[in-house]
C-alpha positions in Angstrom: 3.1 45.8 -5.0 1.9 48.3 -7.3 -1.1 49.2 -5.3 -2.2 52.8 -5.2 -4.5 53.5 -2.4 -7.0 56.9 -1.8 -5.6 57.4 1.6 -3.5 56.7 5.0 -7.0 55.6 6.4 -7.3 53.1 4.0 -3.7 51.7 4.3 -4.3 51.8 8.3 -7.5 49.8 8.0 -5.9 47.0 5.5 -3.5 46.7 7.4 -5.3 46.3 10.7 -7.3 43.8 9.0 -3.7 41.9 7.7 -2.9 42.2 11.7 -5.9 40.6 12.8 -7.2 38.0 10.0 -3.6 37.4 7.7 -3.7 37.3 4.2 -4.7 34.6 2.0 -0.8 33.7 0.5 -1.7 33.0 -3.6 0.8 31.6 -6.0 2.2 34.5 -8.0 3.1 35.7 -11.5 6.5 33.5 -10.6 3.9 30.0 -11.0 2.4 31.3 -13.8 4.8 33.3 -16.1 4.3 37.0 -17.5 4.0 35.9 -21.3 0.9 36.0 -22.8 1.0 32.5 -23.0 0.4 31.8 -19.5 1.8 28.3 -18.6 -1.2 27.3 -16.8 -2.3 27.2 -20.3 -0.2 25.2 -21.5 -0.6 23.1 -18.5 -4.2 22.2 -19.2 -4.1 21.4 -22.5 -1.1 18.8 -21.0 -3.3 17.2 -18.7 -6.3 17.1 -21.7 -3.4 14.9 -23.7 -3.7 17.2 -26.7 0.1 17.1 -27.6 -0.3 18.8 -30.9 -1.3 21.9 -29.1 0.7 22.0 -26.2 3.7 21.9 -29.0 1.8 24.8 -30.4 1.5 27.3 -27.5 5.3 26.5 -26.6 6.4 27.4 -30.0 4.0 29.8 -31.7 4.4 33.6 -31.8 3.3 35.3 -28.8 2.3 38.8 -27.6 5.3 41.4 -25.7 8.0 39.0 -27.1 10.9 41.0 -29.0 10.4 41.8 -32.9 13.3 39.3 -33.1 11.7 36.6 -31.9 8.6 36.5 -32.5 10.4 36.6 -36.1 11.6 33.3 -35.5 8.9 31.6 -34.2 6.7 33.5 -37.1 9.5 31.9 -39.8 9.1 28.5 -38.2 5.1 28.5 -38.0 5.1 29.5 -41.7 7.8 27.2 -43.1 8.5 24.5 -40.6 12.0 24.9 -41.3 13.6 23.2 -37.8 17.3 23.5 -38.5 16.5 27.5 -39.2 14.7 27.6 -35.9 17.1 25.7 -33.8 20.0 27.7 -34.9 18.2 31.2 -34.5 16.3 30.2 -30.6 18.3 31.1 -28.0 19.5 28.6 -25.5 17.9 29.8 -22.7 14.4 28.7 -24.5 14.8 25.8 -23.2 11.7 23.6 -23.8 11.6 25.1 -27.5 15.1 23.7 -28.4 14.2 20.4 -26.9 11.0 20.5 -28.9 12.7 20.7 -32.4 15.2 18.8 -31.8 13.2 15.5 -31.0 10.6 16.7 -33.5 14.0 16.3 -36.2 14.8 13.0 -34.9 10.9 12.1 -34.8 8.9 14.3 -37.1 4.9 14.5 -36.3 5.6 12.6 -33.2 4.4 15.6 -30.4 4.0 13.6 -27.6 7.7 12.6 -28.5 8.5 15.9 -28.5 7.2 17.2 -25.5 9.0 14.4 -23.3 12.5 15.7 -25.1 11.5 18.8 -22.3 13.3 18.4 -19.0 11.1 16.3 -17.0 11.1 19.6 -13.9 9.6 22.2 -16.9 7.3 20.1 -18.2 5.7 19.6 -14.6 6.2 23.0 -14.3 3.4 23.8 -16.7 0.9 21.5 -14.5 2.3 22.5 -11.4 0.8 26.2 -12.5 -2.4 24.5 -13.7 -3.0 23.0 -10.4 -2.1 26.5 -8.7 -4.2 28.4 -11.1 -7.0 26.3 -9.5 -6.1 26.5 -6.1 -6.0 30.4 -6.3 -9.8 30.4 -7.7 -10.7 28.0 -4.3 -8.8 30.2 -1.7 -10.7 33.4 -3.5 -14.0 31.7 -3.1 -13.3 30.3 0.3 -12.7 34.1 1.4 -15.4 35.1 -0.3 -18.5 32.6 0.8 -17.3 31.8 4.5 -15.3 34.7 5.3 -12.1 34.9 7.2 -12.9 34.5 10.6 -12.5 30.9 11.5 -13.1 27.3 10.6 -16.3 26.5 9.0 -17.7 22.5 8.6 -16.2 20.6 6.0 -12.8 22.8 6.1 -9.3 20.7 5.2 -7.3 21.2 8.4 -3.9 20.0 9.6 -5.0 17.4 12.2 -4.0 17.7 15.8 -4.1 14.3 16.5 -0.7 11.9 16.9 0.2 10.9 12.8 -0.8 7.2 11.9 -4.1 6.5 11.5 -6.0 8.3 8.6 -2.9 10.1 7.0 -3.7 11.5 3.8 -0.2 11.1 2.1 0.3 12.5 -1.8 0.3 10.6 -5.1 3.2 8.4 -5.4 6.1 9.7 -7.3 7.4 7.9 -10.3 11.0 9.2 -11.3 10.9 7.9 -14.7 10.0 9.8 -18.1 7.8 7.0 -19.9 6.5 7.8 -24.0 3.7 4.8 -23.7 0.7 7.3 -23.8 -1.2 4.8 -21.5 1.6 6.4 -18.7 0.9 9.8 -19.5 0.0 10.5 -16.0 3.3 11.9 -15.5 1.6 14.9 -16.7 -0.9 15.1 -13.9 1.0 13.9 -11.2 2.6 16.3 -8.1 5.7 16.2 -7.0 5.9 16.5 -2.9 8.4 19.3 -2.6 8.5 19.0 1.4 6.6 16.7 4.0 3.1 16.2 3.4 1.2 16.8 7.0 -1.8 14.8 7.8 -4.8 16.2 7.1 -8.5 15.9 7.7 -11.9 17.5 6.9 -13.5 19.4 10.0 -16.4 18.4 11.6 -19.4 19.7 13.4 -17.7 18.2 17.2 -14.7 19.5 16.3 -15.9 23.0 15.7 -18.0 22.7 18.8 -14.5 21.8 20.9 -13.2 24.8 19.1 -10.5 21.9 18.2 -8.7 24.6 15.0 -8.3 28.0 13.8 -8.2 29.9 10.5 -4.3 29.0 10.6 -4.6 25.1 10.6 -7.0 25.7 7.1 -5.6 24.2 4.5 -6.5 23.8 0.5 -5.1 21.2 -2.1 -3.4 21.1 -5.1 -5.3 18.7 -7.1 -5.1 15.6 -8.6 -6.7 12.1 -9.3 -6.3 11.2 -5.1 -6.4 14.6 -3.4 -8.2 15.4 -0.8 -10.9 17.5 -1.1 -12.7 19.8 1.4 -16.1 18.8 2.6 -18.5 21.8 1.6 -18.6 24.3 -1.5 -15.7 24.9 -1.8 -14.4 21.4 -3.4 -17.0 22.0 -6.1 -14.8 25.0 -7.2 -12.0 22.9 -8.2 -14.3 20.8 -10.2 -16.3 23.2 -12.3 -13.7 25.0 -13.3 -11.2 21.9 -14.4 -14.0 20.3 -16.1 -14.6 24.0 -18.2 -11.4 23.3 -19.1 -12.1 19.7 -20.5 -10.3 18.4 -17.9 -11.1 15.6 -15.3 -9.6 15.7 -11.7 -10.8 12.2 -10.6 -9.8 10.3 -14.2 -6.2 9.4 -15.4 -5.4 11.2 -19.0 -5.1 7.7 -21.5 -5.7 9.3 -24.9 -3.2 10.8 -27.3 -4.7 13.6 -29.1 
């Protein structure tokens, strides 16, 4: 999409090389929004517990918004007027209505107001967080081992019967808690189909030619995922933590 290329010889060798390796299938501008505020963004500061500006970012002018509303959110950043803003935000913002309108009922209480958000968009925002991430460790798994098969330390569906060593997601917790202590709704991920077992590859199984590039397999982060067993896990790591962020630490602190 949107991708001009110098020639028909180019085209026919990408897509010979989409014929014979596949293509590494990112998360899209769908996970992460075409605002300027990315909601990645707002997704990390989320999961560093810094309510305060997660409010911000939500509601605060933005760039490529219409003159119209960047008016309002400019009147409302100005003059904290809340029953102007309510009245003039559309209904389809959703999380900004929910916003003021706990912030009313509970003024200076952010972490109030970002639970008023339907519990589905505010995971939304670290839902895109954890994507962002994974799209930075497929990139570099491409890039430092290449595409042309399993390499030691790989996450790969397992072949063997399901039981024993099943790697099974976070446990889900269905309801929306204010005690900041149980702020790890923020950070938790919500199985959207069936988790297969998984393990990391090693040296006899590349030797029995056991996988292929298809059975590879990356995470979406959290406090008990999975991670490969080479480089590549280091990736998720260095670039949460640039972001203040720790994947192996529950959030506790209200900022």
């Amino acid at each position: 999409r949107s991708v001009i290329a110098e020639s028909e010889d180019m085209i026919k060798v990408a897509v010979d090389g989409l014929i014979k390796n596949g293509f590494i299938n990112y998360y899209g501008l769908q996970r992460f929004g075409s605002a300027s505020v990315p909601t990645h963004l707002v997704g990390a500061t989320l999961l560093r517990g810094e309510w305060r500006s997660a409010v911000s970012l939500i509601l605060d002018p933005r760039e490529g918004e219409c003159d119209d509303m960047n008016g309002v959110r400019e009147h409302y950043k100005e003059h904290g007027d809340i029953d102007v803003a309510i009245r003039n935000f559309p209904r389809r913002l959703i999380a900004e209505r929910a916003i003021l309108q706990r912030l009313k009922k509970y003024p200076g209480n952010y972490l109030q107001a970002l639970m008023a958000i339907p519990r589905t968009l505010r995971l939304m925002y670290v839902h895109s967080y954890q994507s962002y991430l994974w799209n930075h460790a497929a990139s570099m798994r491409a890039g430092m081992y290449g595409l042309s098969g399993v390499i030691e330390g790989d996450l790969v569906y397992k072949k063997e019967c399901p039981g024993e060593g099943t790697v099974t997601d976070a446990s889900e917790n269905n309801d929306d808690h204010t005690n900041a202590s149980e702020m790890d709704i923020f950070a938790e991920t919500l199985p959207e189909e069936t988790i297969q077992s998984v393990k990391i590859a090693d040296s006899e199984d590349l030797l029995k030619a056991v996988y292929t590039l298809e059975d590879v397999v990356l995470p979406l982060p959290g406090s008990e995922t999975l991670f490969p067993g080479n480089e590549v896990a280091g990736i998720y790591h260095e670039i949460a933590n640039k972001d203040g962020i720790s994947l192996t630490e529950s959030i506790h602190g209200v900022k």
